[in-house]
ROVODREN-562847 format. One record per residue: y, z, x of N, C-alpha, C in turn; residue number from 1. Coordinates in steps of 0.1 Angstrom, whole numbers, plus 5000, padded with zeros to 4 digits. Layout:
<rs>
  npy  npz  npx capy capz capx  cpy  cpz  cpx   i
    Y    Z    X    Y    Z    X    Y    Z    X NUM
...
</rs>
This chain:
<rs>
  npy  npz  npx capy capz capx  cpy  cpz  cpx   i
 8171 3915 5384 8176 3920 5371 8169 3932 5366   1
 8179 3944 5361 8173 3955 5354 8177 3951 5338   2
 8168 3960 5333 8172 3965 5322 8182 3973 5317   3
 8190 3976 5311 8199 3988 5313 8204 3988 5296   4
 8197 3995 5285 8207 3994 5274 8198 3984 5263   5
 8211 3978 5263 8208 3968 5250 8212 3953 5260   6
 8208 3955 5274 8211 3941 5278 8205 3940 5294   7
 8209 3933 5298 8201 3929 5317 8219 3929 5330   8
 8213 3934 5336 8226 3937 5349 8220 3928 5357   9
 8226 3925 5364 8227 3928 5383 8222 3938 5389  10
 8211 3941 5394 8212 3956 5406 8223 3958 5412  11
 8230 3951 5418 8244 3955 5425 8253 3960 5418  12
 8254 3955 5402 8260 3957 5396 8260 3971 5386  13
 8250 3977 5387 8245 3989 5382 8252 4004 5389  14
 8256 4014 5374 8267 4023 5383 8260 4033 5380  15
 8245 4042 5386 8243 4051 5378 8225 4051 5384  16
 8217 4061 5383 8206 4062 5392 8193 4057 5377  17
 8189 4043 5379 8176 4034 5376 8170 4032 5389  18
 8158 4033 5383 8146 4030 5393 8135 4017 5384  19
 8130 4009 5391 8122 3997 5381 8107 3993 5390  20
 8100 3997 5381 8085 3997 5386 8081 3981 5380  21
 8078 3977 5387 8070 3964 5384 8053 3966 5376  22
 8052 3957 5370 8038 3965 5363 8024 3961 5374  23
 8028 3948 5380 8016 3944 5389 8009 3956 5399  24
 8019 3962 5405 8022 3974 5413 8011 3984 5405  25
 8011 3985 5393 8003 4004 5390 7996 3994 5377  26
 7994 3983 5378 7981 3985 5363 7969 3986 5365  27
 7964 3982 5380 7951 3986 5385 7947 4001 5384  28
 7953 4008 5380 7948 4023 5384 7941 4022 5370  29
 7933 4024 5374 7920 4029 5360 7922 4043 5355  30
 7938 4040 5345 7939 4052 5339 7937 4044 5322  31
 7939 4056 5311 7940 4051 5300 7955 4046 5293  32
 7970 4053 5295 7982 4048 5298 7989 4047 5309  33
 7998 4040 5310 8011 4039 5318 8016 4050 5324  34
 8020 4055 5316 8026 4068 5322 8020 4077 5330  35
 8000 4074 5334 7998 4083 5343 7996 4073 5358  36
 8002 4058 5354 8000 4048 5362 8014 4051 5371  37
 8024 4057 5363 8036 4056 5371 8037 4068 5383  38
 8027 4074 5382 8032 4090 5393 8030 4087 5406  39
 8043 4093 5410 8050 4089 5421 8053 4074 5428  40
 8057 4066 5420 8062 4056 5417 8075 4056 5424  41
 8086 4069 5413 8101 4068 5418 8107 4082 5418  42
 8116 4080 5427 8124 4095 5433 8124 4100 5422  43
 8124 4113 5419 8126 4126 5412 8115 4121 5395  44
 8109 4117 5398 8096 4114 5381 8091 4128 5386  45
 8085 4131 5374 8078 4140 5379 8062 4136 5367  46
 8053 4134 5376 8043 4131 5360 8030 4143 5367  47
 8025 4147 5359 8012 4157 5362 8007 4153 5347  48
 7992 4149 5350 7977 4152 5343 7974 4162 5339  49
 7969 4166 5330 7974 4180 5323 7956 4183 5325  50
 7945 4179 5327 7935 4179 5325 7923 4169 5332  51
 7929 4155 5328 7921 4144 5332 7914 4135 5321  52
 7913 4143 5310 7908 4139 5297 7913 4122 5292  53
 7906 4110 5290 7913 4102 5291 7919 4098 5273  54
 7931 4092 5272 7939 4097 5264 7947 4105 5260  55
 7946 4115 5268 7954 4129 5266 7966 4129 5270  56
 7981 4131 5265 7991 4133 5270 7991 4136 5282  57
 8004 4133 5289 8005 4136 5302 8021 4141 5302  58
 8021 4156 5311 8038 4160 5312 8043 4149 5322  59
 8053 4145 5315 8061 4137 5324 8079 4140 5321  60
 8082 4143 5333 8099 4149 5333 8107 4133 5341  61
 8118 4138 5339 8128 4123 5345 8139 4133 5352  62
 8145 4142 5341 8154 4153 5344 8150 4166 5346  63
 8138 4171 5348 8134 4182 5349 8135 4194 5332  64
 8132 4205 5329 8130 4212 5318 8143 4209 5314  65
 8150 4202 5305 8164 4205 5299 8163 4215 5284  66
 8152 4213 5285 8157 4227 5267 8147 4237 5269  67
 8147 4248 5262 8140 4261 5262 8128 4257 5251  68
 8136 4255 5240 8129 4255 5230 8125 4242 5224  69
 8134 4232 5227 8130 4214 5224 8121 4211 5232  70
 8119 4196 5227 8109 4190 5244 8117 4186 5249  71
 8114 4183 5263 8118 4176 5271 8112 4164 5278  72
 8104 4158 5273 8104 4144 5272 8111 4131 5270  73
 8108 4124 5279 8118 4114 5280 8121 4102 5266  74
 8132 4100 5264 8129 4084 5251 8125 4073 5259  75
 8112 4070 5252 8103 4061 5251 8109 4049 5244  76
 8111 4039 5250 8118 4024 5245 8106 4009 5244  77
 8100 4004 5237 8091 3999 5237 8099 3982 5235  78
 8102 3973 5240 8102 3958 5237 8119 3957 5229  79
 8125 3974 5230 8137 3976 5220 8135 3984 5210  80
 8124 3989 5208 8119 3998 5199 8120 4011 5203  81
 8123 4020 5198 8121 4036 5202 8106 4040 5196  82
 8099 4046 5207 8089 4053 5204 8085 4065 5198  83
 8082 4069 5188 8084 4083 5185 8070 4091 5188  84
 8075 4096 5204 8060 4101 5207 8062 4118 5200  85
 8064 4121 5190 8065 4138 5186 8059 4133 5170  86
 8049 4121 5169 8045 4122 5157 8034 4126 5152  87
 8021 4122 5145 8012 4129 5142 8000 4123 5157  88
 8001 4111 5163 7999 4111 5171 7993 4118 5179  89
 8007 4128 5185 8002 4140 5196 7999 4154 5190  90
 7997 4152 5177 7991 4164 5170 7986 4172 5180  91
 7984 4187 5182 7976 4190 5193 7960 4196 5184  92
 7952 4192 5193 7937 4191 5183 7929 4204 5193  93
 7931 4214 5189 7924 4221 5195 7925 4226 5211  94
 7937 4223 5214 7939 4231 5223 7936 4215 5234  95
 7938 4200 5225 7937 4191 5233 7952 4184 5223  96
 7961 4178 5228 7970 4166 5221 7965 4152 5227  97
 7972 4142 5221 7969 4133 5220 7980 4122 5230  98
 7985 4112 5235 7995 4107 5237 7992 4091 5230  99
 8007 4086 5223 8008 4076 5217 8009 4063 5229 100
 8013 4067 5239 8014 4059 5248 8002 4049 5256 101
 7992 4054 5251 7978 4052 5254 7970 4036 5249 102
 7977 4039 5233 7975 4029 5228 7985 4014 5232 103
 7994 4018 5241 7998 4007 5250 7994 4000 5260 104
 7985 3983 5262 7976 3980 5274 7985 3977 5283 105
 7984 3986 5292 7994 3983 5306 7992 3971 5313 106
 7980 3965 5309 7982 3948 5312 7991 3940 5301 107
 7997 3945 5299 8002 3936 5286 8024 3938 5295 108
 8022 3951 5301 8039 3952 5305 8039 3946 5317 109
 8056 3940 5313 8059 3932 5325 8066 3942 5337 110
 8077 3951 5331 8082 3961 5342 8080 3974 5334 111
 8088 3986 5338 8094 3998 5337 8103 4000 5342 112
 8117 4005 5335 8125 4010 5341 8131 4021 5337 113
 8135 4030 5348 8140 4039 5345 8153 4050 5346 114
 8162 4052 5333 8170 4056 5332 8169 4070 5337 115
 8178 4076 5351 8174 4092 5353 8186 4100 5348 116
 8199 4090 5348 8209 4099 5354 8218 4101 5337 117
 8234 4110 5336 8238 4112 5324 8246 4102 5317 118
 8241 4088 5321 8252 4079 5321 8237 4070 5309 119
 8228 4074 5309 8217 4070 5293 8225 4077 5284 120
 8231 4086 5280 8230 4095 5270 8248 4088 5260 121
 8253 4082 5271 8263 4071 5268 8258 4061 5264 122
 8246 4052 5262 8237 4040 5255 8232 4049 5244 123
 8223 4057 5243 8215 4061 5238 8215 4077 5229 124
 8229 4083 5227 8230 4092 5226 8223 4108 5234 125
 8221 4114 5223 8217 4124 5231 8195 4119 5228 126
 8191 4114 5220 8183 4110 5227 8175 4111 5242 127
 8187 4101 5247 8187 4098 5260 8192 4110 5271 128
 8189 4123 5268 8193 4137 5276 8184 4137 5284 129
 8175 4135 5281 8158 4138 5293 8159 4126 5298 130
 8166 4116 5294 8158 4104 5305 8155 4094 5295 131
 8155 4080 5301 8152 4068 5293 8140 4057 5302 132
 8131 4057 5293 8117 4052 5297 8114 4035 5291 133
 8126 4025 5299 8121 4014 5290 8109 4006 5295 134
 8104 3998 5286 8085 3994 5287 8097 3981 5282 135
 8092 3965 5294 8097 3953 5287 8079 3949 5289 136
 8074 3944 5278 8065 3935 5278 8064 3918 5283 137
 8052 3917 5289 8053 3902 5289 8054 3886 5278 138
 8069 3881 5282 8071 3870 5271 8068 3855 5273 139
 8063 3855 5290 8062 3836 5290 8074 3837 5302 140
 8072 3826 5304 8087 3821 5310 8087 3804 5304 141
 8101 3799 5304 8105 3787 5298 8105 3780 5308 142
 8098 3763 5299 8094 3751 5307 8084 3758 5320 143
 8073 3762 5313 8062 3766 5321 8050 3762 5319 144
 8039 3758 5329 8028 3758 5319 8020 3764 5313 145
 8013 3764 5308 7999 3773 5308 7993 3782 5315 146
 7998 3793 5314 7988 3801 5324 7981 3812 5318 147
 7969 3811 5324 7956 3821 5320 7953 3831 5327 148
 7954 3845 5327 7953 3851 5337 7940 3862 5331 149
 7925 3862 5334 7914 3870 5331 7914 3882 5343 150
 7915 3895 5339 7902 3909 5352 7902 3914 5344 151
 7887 3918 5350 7877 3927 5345 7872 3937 5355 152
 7874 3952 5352 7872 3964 5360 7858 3975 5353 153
 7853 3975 5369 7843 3980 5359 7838 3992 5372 154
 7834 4006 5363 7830 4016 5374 7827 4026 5369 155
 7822 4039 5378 7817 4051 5376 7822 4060 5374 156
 7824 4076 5372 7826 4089 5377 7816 4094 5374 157
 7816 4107 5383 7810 4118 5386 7813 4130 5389 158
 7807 4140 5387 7816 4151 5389 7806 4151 5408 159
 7816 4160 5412 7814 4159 5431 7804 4170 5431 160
 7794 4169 5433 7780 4178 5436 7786 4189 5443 161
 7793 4185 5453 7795 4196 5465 7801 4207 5458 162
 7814 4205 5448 7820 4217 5443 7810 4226 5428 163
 7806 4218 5430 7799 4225 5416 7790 4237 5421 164
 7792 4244 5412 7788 4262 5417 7771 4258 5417 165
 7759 4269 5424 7748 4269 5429 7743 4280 5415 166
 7738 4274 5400 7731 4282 5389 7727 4293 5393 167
 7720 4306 5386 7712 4312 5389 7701 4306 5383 168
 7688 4315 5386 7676 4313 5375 7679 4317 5367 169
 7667 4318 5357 7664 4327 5342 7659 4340 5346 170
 7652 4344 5355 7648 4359 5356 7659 4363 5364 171
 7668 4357 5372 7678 4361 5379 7692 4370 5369 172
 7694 4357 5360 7704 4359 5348 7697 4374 5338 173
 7688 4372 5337 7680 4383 5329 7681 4397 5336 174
 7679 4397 5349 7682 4408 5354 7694 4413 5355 175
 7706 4405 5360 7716 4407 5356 7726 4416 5343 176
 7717 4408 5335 7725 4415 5320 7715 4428 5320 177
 7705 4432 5323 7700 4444 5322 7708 4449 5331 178
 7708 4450 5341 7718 4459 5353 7728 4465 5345 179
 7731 4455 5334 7747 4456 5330 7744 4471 5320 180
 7735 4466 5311 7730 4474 5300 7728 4491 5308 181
 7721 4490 5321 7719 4504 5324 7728 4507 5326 182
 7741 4500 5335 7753 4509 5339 7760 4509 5329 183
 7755 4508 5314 7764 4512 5302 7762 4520 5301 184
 7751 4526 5304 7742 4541 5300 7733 4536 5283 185
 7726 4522 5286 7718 4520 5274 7708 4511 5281 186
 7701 4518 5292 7687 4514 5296 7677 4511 5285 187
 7674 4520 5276 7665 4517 5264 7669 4506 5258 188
 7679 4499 5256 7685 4489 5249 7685 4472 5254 189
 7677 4475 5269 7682 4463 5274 7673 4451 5266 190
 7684 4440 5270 7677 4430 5262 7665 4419 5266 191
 7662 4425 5277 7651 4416 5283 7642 4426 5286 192
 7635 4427 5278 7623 4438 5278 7608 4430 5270 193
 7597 4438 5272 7592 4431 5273 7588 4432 5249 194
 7579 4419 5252 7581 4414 5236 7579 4424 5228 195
 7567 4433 5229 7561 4444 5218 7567 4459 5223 196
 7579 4454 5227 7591 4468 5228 7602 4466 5225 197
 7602 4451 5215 7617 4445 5206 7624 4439 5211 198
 7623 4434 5225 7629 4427 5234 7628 4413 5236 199
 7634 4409 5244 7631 4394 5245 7625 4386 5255 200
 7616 4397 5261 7607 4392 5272 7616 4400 5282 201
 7601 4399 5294 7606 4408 5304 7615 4399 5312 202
 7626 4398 5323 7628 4393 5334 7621 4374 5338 203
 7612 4382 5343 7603 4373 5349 7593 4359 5342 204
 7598 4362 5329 7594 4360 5319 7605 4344 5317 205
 7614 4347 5318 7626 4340 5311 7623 4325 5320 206
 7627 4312 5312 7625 4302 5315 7641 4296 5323 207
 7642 4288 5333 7652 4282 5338 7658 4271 5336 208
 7669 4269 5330 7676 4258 5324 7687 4254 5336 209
 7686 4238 5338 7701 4236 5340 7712 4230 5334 210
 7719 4242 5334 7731 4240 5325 7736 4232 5322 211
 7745 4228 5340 7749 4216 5341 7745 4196 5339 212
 7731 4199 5339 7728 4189 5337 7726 4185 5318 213
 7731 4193 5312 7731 4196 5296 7748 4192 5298 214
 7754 4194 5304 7772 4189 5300 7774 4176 5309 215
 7771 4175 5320 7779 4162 5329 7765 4150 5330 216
 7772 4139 5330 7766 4127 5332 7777 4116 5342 217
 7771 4103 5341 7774 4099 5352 7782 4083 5344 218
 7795 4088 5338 7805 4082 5330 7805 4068 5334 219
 7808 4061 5322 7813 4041 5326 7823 4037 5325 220
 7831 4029 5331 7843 4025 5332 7846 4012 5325 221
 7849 4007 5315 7857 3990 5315 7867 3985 5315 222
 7870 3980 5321 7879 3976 5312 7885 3959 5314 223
 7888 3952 5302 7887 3935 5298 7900 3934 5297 224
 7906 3922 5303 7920 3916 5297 7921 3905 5299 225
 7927 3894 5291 7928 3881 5291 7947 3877 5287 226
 7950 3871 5297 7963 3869 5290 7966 3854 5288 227
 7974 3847 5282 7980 3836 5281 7994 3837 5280 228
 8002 3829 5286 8017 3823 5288 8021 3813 5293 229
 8030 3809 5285 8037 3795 5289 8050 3796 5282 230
 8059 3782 5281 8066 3785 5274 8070 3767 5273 231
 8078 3756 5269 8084 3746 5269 8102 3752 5273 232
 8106 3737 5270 8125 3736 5272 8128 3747 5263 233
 8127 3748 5253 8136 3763 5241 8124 3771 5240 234
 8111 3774 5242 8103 3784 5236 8098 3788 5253 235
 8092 3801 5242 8081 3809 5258 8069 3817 5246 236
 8060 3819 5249 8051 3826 5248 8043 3837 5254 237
 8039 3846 5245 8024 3855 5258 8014 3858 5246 238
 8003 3857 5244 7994 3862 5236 7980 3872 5248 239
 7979 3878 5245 7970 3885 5254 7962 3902 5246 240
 7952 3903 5250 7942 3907 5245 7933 3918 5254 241
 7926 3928 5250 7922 3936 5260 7913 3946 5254 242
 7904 3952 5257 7896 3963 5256 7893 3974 5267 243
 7891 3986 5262 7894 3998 5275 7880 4007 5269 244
 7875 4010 5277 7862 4022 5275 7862 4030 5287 245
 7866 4041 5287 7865 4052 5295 7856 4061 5290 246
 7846 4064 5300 7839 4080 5298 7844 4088 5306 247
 7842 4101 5304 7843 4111 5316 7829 4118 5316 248
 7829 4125 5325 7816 4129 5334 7817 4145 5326 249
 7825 4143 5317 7819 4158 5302 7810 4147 5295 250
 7799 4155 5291 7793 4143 5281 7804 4142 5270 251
 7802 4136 5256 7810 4135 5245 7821 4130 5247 252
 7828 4138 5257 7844 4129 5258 7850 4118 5265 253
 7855 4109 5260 7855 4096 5260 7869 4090 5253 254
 7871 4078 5260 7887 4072 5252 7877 4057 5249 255
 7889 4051 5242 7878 4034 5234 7892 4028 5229 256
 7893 4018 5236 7908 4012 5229 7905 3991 5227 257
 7910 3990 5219 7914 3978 5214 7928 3974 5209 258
 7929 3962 5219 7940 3960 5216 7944 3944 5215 259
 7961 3935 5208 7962 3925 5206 7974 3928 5208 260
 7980 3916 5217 7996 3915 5218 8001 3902 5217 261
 8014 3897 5210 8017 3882 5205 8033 3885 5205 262
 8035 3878 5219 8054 3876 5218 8056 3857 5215 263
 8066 3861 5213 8071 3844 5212 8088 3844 5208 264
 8093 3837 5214 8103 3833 5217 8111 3821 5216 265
 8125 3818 5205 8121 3802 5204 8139 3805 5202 266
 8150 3794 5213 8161 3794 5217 8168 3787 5206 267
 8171 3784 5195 8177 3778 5188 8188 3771 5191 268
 8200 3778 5202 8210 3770 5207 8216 3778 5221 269
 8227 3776 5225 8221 3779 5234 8233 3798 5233 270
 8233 3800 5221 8235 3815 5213 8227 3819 5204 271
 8219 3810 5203 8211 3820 5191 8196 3820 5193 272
 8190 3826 5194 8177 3828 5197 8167 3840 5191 273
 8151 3836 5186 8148 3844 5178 8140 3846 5184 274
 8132 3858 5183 8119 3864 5189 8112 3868 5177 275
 8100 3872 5183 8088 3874 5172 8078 3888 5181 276
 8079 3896 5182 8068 3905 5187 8058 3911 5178 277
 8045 3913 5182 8034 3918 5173 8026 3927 5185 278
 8022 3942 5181 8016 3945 5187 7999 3949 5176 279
 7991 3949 5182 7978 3958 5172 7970 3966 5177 280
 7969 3978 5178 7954 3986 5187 7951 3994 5182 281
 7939 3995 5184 7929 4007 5176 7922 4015 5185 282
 7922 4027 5185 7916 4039 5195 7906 4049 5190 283
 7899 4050 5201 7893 4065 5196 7891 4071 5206 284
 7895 4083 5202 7893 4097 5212 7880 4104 5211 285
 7876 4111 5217 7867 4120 5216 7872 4132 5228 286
 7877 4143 5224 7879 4148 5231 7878 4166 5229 287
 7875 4178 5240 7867 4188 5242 7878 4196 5243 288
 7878 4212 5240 7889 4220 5247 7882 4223 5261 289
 7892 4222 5271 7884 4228 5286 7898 4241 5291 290
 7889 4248 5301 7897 4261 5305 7895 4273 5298 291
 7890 4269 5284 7887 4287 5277 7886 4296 5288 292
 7891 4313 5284 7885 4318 5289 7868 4327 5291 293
 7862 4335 5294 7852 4334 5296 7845 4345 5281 294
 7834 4344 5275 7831 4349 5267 7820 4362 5268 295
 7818 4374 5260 7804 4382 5265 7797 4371 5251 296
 7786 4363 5261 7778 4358 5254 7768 4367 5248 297
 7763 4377 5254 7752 4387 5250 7753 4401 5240 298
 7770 4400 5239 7774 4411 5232 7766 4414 5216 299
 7761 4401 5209 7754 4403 5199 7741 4402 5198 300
 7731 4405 5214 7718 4410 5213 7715 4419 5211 301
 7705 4425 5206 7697 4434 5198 7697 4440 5214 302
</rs>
């Protein structure tokens, strides 16, 4: 059975290009949402990491660019809910945005499926022009028992020694920016001269910092989930619970999520049936601009 709409098909029955990711399949990836859990998942997705930053939006196409000037992001469908990922959410902070989708624990969804083709935009208006991204959470299954399902993931990053560029020294760098100063034609000016000529010490003088060991560290990974489901003859259940801590190997930047999920489901006859969904999470980002381009740090020495 897919999803499709406002109801469940047949796969055979389906006239129109869906694709349906199971969640078992992509929740292990130790990302911070789903949506960077899904890449390359299913024909024509297109998802790219815009950075690596955890929390950070991620471009994800279904139909490729459809507007010049709109987005082209797909509708986001949450349990029947439409997600409104264009709210203060993804605010962009500095040359970093945010994604709402984040605050979703991908242990908590049961599938994904997904609408590619123009036959969404007939369910869902035009909404549905980029693509239809439905998220069904887990509800129980009826006349079941108890079941408890605990993992816990836990690990490192690093940045890869091998790629990381070879510093210079401090008299090395020093010399450098003089070289610079003389082929300006302001030899008398340079800035590494020695102290009782206004300068800032000669060359040889200058002390050696490593940079890099001032920005990267050696990040922690967690992440907790506990679920419960069952259901009797008319009801089903899922209550389930989770915590996420990502570092990255920038110092400062970092994701921190807490979360609470509560379905229930109770058959009144065998046409009427009520549901109850609750979701709760609370996040924090910490997050850096990366890529600038390069600055004259020295332009304001004496």
């Amino acid at each position: 059975m897919v999803v499709v709409g406002y109801g469940t098909q047949r796969r055979s029955d389906v006239v129109g290009s869906i694709a349906r990711i199971k969640a078992g399949e992509v929740n292990k990836i130790p990302v911070a949402s789903f949506d960077a859990q899904i890449q390359g998942k299913a024909a024509g997705l297109q998802v790219i990491t815009n950075s690596g930053v955890p929390g950070e939006s991620i471009f994800l196409r279904l139909r490729g660019t459809t507007s010049i000037n709109s987005s082209s992001d797909p509708l986001y469908i949450i349990d029947g809910v439409f997600l409104n990922n264009t709210s203060l959410q993804t605010t962009n902070l500095g040359g970093r945005s945010t994604s709402p989708l984040a605050d979703i624990n991908p242990a908590d969804i049961e599938s994904i499926e997904l609408l590619k083709d123009a036959s969404a935009t007939a369910i869902y208006g035009s909404r549905g022009a980029n693509g239809v991204v439905i998220v069904t959470t887990k509800k129980g299954n009826y006349g079941s028992k108890t079941k408890v399902d605990i993992s816990v993931s836990n690990g490192w990053v690093e940045a890869d020694k091998s790629v990381l560029p070879n510093l210079i020294s401090g008299p090395e760098a020093a010399t450098l920016v003089n070289e610079y100063w003389v082929n300006s034609g302001q030899a008398a000016q340079s800035p590494f001269r020695p102290v009782s000529q206004g300068g800032l010490g000669a060359p040889e003088e200058q002390k050696t910092y490593d940079r890099l060991a001032f920005l990267l560290r050696k990040g922690y990974i967690q992440d907790y989930n506990i679920g419960i489901q069952g259901g009797g003859s008319n009801s089903r259940y899922y209550l389930g619970a989770g915590y996420t801590n990502q570092d990255a190997f920038f110092k400062v930047i970092g994701f921190n999520r807490a979360s609470i999920k509560f379905n229930f489901d109770q058959q009144l006859s065998g046409k009427v049936k009520i549901g109850l969904t609750n979701s709760i999470s609370r996040s924090y980002r910490n997050q850096a601009r990366l890529g600038d381009g390069p600055r004259d740090v020295y332009g304001d020495l004496p």
